[in-house]
N, C-alpha and C positions, 0 to 999 in steps of 0.2 A: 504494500500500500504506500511506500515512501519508496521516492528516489530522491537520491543524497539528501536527508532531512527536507525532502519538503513532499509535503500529502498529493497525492492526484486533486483532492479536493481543493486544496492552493493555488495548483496550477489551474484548475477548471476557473478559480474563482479570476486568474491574474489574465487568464489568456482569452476567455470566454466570457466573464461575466454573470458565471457561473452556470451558465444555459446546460451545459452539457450534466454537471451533476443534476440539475431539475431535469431535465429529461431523462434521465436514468430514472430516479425517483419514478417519473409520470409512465415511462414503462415499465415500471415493476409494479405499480398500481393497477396499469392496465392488461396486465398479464394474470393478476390474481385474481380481477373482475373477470378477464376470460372464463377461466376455469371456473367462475361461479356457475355461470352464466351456463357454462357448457353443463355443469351439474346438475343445472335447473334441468336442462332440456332431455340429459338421459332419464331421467327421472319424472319424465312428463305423466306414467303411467304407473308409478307406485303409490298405490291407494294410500292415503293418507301425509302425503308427500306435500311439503311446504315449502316455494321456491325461497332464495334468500336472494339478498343484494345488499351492497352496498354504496354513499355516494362516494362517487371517485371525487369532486370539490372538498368536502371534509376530510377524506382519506388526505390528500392532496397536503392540505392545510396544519395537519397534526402530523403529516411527517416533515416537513419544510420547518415545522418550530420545533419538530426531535420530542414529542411529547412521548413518552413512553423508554425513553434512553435513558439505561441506566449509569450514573457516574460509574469511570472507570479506576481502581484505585490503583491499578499494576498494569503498563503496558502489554503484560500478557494475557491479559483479561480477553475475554472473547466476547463484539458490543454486541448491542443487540438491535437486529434491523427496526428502523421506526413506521416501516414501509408496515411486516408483519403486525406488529404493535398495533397500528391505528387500525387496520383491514377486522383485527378481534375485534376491537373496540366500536369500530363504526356498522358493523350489523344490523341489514334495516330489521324494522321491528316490527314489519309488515306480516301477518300470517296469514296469508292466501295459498289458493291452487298458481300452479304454474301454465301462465298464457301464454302457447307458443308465437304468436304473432308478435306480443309482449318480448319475450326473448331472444326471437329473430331481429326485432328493431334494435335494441340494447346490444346484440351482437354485432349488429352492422356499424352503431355509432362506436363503439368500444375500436372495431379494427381500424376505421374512419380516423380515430382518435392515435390510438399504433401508428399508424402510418403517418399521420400528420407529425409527430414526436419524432419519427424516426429521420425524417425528412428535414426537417431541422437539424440535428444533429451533425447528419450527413452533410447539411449546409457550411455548416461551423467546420468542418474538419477539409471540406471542397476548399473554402477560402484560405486555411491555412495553409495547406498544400499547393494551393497557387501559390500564395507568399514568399514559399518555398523555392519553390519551383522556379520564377520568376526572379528572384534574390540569387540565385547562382547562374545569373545570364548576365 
């Protein structure tokens, strides 16, 4: 996680503005909503079966302020993601059947939403690489 004393998240913060750490974040968010999502839909026909969700904005929100991270007292401590933390925490509290049209939708803005994050990212690392690229001409 460190090259020569300084964090990936340093440099995210010095070279990006930190876009690149929040877009990790945003897809790990969005990757955990997947597999809700997807659990909702195998489960479409287990009698008694309750879809679950969460909101990805809250989720979002409480990991970006680290709510659920515990102080570390010994660098060999092992942290703890704030991404999972908030995902227990934020549980809708909805107890309904599962609507596949419902879940179709929420699939499609979830990958909508992937892909939008990813493509950023991607943006951030294109222009450096030009930079780069361009700096040894």
């Amino acid at each position: 996680m460190s090259i020569n004393n300084v964090t990936t998240k340093t440099l995210d913060s010095r070279m990006f503005g930190g876009i690149v750490e929040t877009g990790r974040l945003a897809l790990d968010v969005s990757m955990e909503r997947q597999g809700l999502i997807q659990s909702n839909i195998a489960n479409i026909e287990t009698p008694g079966y309750l879809g679950q969700d969460f909101s990805f904005a809250a989720v979002m929100n409480n990991a970006l302020r680290n709510r659920g991270e515990l102080s570390r007292t010994d660098s060999r401590h092992v942290g703890l993601d704030p991404v999972s933390v908030s995902e227990n925490m934020e549980l809708s509290r909805d107890k309904r059947p599962v609507d596949l049209d419902e879940e179709m939708q929420k699939l499609s803005e979830n990958q909508l939403l992937f892909q939008t994050v990813s493509k950023i990212i991607g943006n951030r690392f294109d222009s450096l690489k030009m930079a780069i690229d361009e700096g040894g001409k």
